[in-house]
Every structure is written in C-alpha cells, then in structure tokens.
N, C-alpha and C positions, 0 to 999 in steps of 0.2 A: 404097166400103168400104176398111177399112186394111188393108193386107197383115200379115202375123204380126211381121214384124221392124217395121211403122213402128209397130205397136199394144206392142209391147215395149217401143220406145224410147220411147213416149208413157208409159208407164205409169212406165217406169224412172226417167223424168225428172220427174212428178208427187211419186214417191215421194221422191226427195233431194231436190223442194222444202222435201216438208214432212217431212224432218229436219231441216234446216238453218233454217225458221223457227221450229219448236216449239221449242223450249227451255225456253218458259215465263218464268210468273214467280212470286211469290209473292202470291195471292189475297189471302189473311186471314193474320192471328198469333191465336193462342188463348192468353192469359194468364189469370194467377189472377182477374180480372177480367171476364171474357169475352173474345167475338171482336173483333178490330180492322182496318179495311179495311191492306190493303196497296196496293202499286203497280202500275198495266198502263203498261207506256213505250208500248205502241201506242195507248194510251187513255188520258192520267193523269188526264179530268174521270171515269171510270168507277167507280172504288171507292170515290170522296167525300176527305174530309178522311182525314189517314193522318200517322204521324209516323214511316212509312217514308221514308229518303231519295230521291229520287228518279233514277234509271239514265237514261242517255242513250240507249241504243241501243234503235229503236222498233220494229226485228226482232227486240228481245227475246235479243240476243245476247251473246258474253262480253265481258269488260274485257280489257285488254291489261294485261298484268302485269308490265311495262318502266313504264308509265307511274303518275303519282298516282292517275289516275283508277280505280286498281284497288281502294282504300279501301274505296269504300262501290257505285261501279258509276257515278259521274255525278261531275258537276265542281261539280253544285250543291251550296253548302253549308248547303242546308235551311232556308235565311230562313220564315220562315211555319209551321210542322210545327208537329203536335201533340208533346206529349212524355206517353207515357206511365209510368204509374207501375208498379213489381215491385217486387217485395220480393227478397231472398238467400233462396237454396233454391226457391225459383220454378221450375216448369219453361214451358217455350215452346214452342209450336209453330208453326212455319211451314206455311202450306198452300198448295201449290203448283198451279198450274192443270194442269200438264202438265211433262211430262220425256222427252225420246228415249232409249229404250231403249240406243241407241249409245254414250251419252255416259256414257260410267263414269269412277267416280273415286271419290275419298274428300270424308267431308263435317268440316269444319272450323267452332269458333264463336268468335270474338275478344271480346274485350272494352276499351274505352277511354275512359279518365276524362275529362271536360271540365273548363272553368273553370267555379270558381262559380255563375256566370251562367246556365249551362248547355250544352247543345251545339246547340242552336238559331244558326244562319247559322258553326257554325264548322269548317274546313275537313277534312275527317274525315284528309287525307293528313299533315295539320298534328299528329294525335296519337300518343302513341305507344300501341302495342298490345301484350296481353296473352290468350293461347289460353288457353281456357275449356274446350275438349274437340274433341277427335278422335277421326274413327272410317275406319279404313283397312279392306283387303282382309282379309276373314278366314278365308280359305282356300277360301270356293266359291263368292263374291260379295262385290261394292261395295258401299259405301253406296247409292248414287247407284240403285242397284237395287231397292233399298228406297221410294226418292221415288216409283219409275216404276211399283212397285205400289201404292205407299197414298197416294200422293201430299203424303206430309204427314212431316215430321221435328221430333222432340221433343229437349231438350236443356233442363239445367240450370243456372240461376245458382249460381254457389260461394256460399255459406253466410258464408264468412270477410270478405268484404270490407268496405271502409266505405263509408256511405251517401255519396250523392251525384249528379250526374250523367255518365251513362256512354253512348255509344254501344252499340248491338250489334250486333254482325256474324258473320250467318250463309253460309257459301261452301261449293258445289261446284266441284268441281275436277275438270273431264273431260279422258282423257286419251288418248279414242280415237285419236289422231292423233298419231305419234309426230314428237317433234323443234316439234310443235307445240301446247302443253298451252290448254286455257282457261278461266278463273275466269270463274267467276259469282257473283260477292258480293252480298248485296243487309244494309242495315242501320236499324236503327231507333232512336230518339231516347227516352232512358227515364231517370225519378228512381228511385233504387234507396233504400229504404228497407230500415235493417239496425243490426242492434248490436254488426256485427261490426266491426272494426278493420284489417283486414292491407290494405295498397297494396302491391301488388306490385313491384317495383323495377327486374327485369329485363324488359325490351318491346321489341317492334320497330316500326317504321313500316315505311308501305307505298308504294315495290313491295320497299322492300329485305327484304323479308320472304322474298321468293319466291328470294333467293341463299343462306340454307340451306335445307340439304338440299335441293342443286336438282337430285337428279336427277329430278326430274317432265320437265325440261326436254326427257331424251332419253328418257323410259323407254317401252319399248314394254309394253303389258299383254297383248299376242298370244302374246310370243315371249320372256316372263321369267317367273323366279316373283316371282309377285306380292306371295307373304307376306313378302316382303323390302323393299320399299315403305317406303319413310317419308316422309310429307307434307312440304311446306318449313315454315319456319316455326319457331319455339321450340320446348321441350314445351311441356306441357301445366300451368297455374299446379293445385297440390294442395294440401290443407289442411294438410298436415306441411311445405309450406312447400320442400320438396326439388325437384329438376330444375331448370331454368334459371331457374326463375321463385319467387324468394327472398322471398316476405313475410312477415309474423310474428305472429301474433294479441298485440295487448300481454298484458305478463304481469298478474298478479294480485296482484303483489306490488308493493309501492310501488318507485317508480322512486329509484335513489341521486343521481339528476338535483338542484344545487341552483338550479338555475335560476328565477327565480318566476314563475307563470304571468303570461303578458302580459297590458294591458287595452287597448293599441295599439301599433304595431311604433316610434313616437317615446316611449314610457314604460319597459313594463318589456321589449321584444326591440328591439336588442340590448342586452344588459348592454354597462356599458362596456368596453372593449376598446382595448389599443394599436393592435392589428390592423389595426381600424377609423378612427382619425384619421386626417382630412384635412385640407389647408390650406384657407383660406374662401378664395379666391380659384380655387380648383380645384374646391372644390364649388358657387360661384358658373356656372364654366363647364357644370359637370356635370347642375345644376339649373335656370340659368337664375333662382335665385333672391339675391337680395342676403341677405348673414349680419351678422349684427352685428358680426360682428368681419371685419379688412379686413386685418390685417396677414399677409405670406404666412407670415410663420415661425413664425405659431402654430401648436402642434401639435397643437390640438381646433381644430371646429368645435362652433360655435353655431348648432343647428338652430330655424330661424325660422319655418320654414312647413313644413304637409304635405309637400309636394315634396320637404325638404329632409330631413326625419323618413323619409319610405320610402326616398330614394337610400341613407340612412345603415343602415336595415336591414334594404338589399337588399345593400348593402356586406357587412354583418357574416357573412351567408350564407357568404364566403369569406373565412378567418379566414389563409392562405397566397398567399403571392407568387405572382402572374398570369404565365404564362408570357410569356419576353419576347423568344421568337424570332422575333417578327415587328416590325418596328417599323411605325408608324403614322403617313405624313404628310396631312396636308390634301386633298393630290392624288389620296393613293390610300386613304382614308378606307374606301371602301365595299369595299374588297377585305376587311376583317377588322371590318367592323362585327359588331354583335349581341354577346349573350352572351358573357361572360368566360370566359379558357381555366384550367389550372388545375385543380388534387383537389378545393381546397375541403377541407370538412373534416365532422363530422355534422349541427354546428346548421345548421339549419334549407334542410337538404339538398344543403349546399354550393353549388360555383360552378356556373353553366348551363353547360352543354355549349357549344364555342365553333361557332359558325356560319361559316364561311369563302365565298368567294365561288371558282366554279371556270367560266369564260366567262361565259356567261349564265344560269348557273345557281348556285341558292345551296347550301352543302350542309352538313348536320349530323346526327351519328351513324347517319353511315351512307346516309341519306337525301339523293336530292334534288328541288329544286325551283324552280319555273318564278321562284319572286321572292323576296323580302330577308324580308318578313315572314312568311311561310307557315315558314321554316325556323326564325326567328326562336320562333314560336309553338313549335313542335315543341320547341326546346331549355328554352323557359321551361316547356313542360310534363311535359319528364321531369326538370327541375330540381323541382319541385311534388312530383312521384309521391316522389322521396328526400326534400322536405321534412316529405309530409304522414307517412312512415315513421318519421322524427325527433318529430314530433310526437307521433304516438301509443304512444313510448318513453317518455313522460313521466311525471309522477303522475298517475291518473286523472283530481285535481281540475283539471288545468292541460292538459289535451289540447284539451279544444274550442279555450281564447283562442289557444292554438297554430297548431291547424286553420287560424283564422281569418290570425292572420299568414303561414302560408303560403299563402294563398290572395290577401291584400296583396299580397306580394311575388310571384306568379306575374304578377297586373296591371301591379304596377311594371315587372318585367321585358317583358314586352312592349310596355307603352308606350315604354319608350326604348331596346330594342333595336336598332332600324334608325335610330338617328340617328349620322348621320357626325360629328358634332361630339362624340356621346359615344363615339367611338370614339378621336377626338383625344384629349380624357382619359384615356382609359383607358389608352392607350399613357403619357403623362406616370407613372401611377399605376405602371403597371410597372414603367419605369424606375428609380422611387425602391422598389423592392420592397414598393408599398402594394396592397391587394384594392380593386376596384371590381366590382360587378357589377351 
C-alpha cells in the first residue's frame, strides 16, 4: 500500500501530466457551409481531409514565437489541403477538443492574402498579416476561459475586403507563466468570396508580430491588473478604415485616374514613361531575353517577349530612383539580392520592399527568415497588398484588368527576386538613377 506522501506525489504528478499535454487542438470549424474536419498533430489520419494547416507539435503544444514556425503552428506549407470557401461577414467557429484551465490568455484572429494561385503549398511565415479581431481580459476573465467552458470560439470575417484567397488564422495566447508566454496558432486555407474592395495596407509577419506590444513577454496575470493588457500585434483592421490598419472601400465616384484600364501589363500598364526606359543591353542582362534593338545608347527598349513586357511593368511599379547606398558586385551579389529598395510611388503599388541578407538569414520588413526566397516572397506580397489598393482607386470599369496586372507583377516579382545576376542589374540601374524592380 502507498504511504499518504507517495500517493500525493503520484497523484501530483498524474495531474501536471495532464496539464501539460491537454492543450488540445482544434476538432472541427463550423462555417456558413457546415462543419469541416480540423487537425489532431497526435493523429493527422484521424479527422480525414481538412484544409486546416497542419502543426507540428504531436503533444499538441505551443509554437515558439521567436521562430516562423509561429505563423500557422507547422513549417508545412500545406501542399495538398483542401481550400475552403466563406464569404465576408461570415462568422467561424473553431471547436476545440479541449483547453487547460491554467492556460489563460487572450484570443486573436489574423487574416492574410495569398497569390492568385492560392495559398495551397505557400509559406504562411512568407505573408504578411492583418488582425481581424481581439478579445483580451475583460475585467473578471480571459478569453481562453471561455474555450475551456464551451470549448468552441466564434469570430467574424470583415465585410469590407476583397475577394480572393486568404489564409486564416486563429491564436490563443497563454500566459500562465510569466517571462514565458505560448502561442497556439492553428490556420486554415479559404476562397473569400465578396463585393467588397478594401486591402488593407498596413500588416505584419510572423514572429515579428509578437515585438509589439510585447509586453505578453514579462506580464505576470497573478500579480498585475490585467485590464491594462494589450495583446502584441497591430490593432485591430475596422471598416472606417482608422487604427493601424489603413484600407479603403473604393469610392463611388468615378476615379480622376486617366490612366486606361490595362488588357496586359505589355499593352496598356505601363503607360509610357521616361521613368521606365532602359538600355536593350541592360534589359537583355535583366531578362535574359534578346531586344531588337542592340545599340546601348538607346533610351527605349523594344519589348520582344513576355519576359521582356513584365520586367518592364514590373519596372514601371517604381517610377523614382532606387536607393544606391548599397553597391552591388558579382561577388557579393546575394548580399542585396531580391526586391528593389526605394518609395516607389502609387501605380501599381510601388517598389517591393527591399530584402537584405544579414549571416544566414534573409530579412525584410521586419521579418526573418531561414532562406532568400521565403523573404523574397513576403516583400513581393506586401508589394501586391499596395498594388491591388492602387488598383481598386481606379474607375470601376478598370479595377478588375488592374487586379489582374497586379497580380502579374507579384509573379514577376517573385520569379526573379533571388536571382544574383538581377541584382547585378539592378545596382547598374541605380547608378544611372533608373527604377528596376
């Protein structure tokens, strides 16, 4: 038989098992649609097919919020997933298998636009993000409190945005452990169908998300008030368009824009522009394609092929001189490859964000990351988010072919982002005070 102290410490130690492995996870989503399997990391043949992304941790534990992998909760970028469909104004529900009482915190839902394409295999650390809604301490309980009775949290799509595809990401944030916080992100893969217009403009990536408002980092919730709390992260994006997060429903009025709706980004975007001309020998290098014309001291090029038609109006995107504090040799190419540095200017959302290289890691706006293209990606996408803004400033009748060239130009951009040889260029372009992007 056990003595009273070894049946104590049996029990004591049963019991912090199993706080420390419940956590849970998220069962199902209930959308306008019906219910949709979610993910078990202890199990992932168990809920079937899901276009939930998939978390690494198979104790069901948190992400490290230092690292990318805090995104979505896994380093997978979702090759195979379903994608499902919501509409704006939709509400969501997560349902959660389980929740430790211990683990308090506030609950958080992001949201983040993909290419085109969709957000199928693409890296969720690689986007930028936009807070959709928060719900902090409200003076006699957590969110997170709320999970651990009804096991289930509902939240709204904004109404305003534009259609397309988006990530979603839903996070608790417990912070029973001071000096030590842990996210639980988990996200799912969705076409947002909608008639509204506004892209938000201002976002973050992740994990830089969690350096504001960081005090989660030290905050004890024992021995502070709590109503004083503020999650990390932006605000909160709102339909007036105010707080951090800046979109704009287009107006209703015809735009003074006289620009003419495109029908390809080599026809009518860019207009011509001095801005824009390059030597055919520089945009030979830049393209890899031969121009008709050869002589260098021509000051048009003659666009000859696709290739040559997007470098030129992914050029035009930055209508002002590339900054040229960096020079650029052969040697050290991969130090300032990627996206053009540089304001840029409205059309068609200006220059990318520049990506710089710092040891072995690459970094841009803020953000970093393990390799060249991930950061890469991240700048051609919050290049996109001020495009597709530009875009929907337009005349009604000229928004969509607009859309559609920013959405050109976000592929261009990534396709020759990480090449060292377009970095050699682009330093030449600088030089001469020419935009390349």
């Amino acid at each position: 038989m056990l003595s009273n102290a070894k049946a104590f410490t049996l029990v004591s130690t049963l019991f912090f098992v199993t706080i420390v492995n419940a956590h849970g996870h998220v069962a199902k989503w209930t959308l306008a649609d019906g219910d949709h399997a979610g993910f078990n990391p202890s199990n992932a043949a168990e809920l079937g097919a899901t276009a939930e992304r998939p978390t690494d941790n198979q104790d069901q534990g948190f992400a490290d919020y230092t690292s990318t992998i805090v995104a979505c909760g896994g380093a997978s970028p979702g090759s195979g997933l379903e994608t499902w469909d919501i509409t704006a104004g939709d509400s969501v529900t997560a349902h959660w298998n389980t929740w430790p009482d211990s683990h308090k915190g506030p609950v958080t839902e992001y949201m983040a636009a993909c290419p085109s394409t969709g957000c199928d295999g693409v890296d969720a650390s690689s986007l930028q993000w936009f807070k959709i809604a928060e719900d902090t301490f409200d003076g006699s309980k957590w969110p997170s409190d709320t999970i651990v009775s009804t096991l289930a949290w509902t939240f709204n799509i904004p109404t305003e945005l534009a259609a397309g595809a988006y990530l979603v990401r839903h996070e608790i944030l417990a912070m029973h452990t001071s000096g030590a916080p842990q996210v639980y992100p988990v996200c799912f893969q969705a076409n947002l169908a909608s008639s509204g217009s506004v892209v938000p403009t201002q976002t973050t990536a992740f994990p830089a998300a969690y350096d504001t408002n960081d005090d989660f980092k030290t905050w004890n919730i024992y021995n502070e008030d709590n109503s004083q709390f503020v999650p990390p992260g932006p605000a909160v994006f709102n339909s007036a368009g105010s707080g951090s997060l800046s979109g704009a429903p287009v107006s209703s009025a015809a735009s003074t824009s006289t620009v003419a709706a495109p029908t390809s980004p080599a026809s009518s975007y860019p207009p011509t522009s001095a801005a824009s001309t390059v030597t055919s020998s520089e945009a030979e290098e830049a393209t890899g394609a031969t121009s008709s014309t050869t002589d260098d001291s021509a000051s048009d090029v003659t666009a000859t092929t696709a290739s040559d038609a997007e470098t030129m109006a992914t050029s035009y995107a930055e209508s002002t001189a590339v900054d040229t504090s960096a020079t650029v040799s052969s040697s050290s190419a991969a130090a300032t490859a990627g996206p053009t540095t540089g304001p840029g200017n409205a059309e068609m959302g200006g220059a990318a964000p520049p990506v710089t290289q710092n040891g072995s890691r690459w970094e841009t706006l803020g953000g970093s990351y393990n390799d060249e293209q991930s950061a890469v990606v991240a700048s051609c996408m919050a290049q996109m988010n001020r495009c597709k803004t530009w875009a929907n400033s337009q005349p009604n009748s000229e928004v969509s072919a607009a859309l559609t060239s920013c959405d050109t130009q976000e592929s261009t951009c990534e396709s020759t982002g990480a090449s060292s040889k377009r970095a050699i260029v682009m330093s030449r372009y600088a030089k001469k005070g020419l935009p390349f992007s």
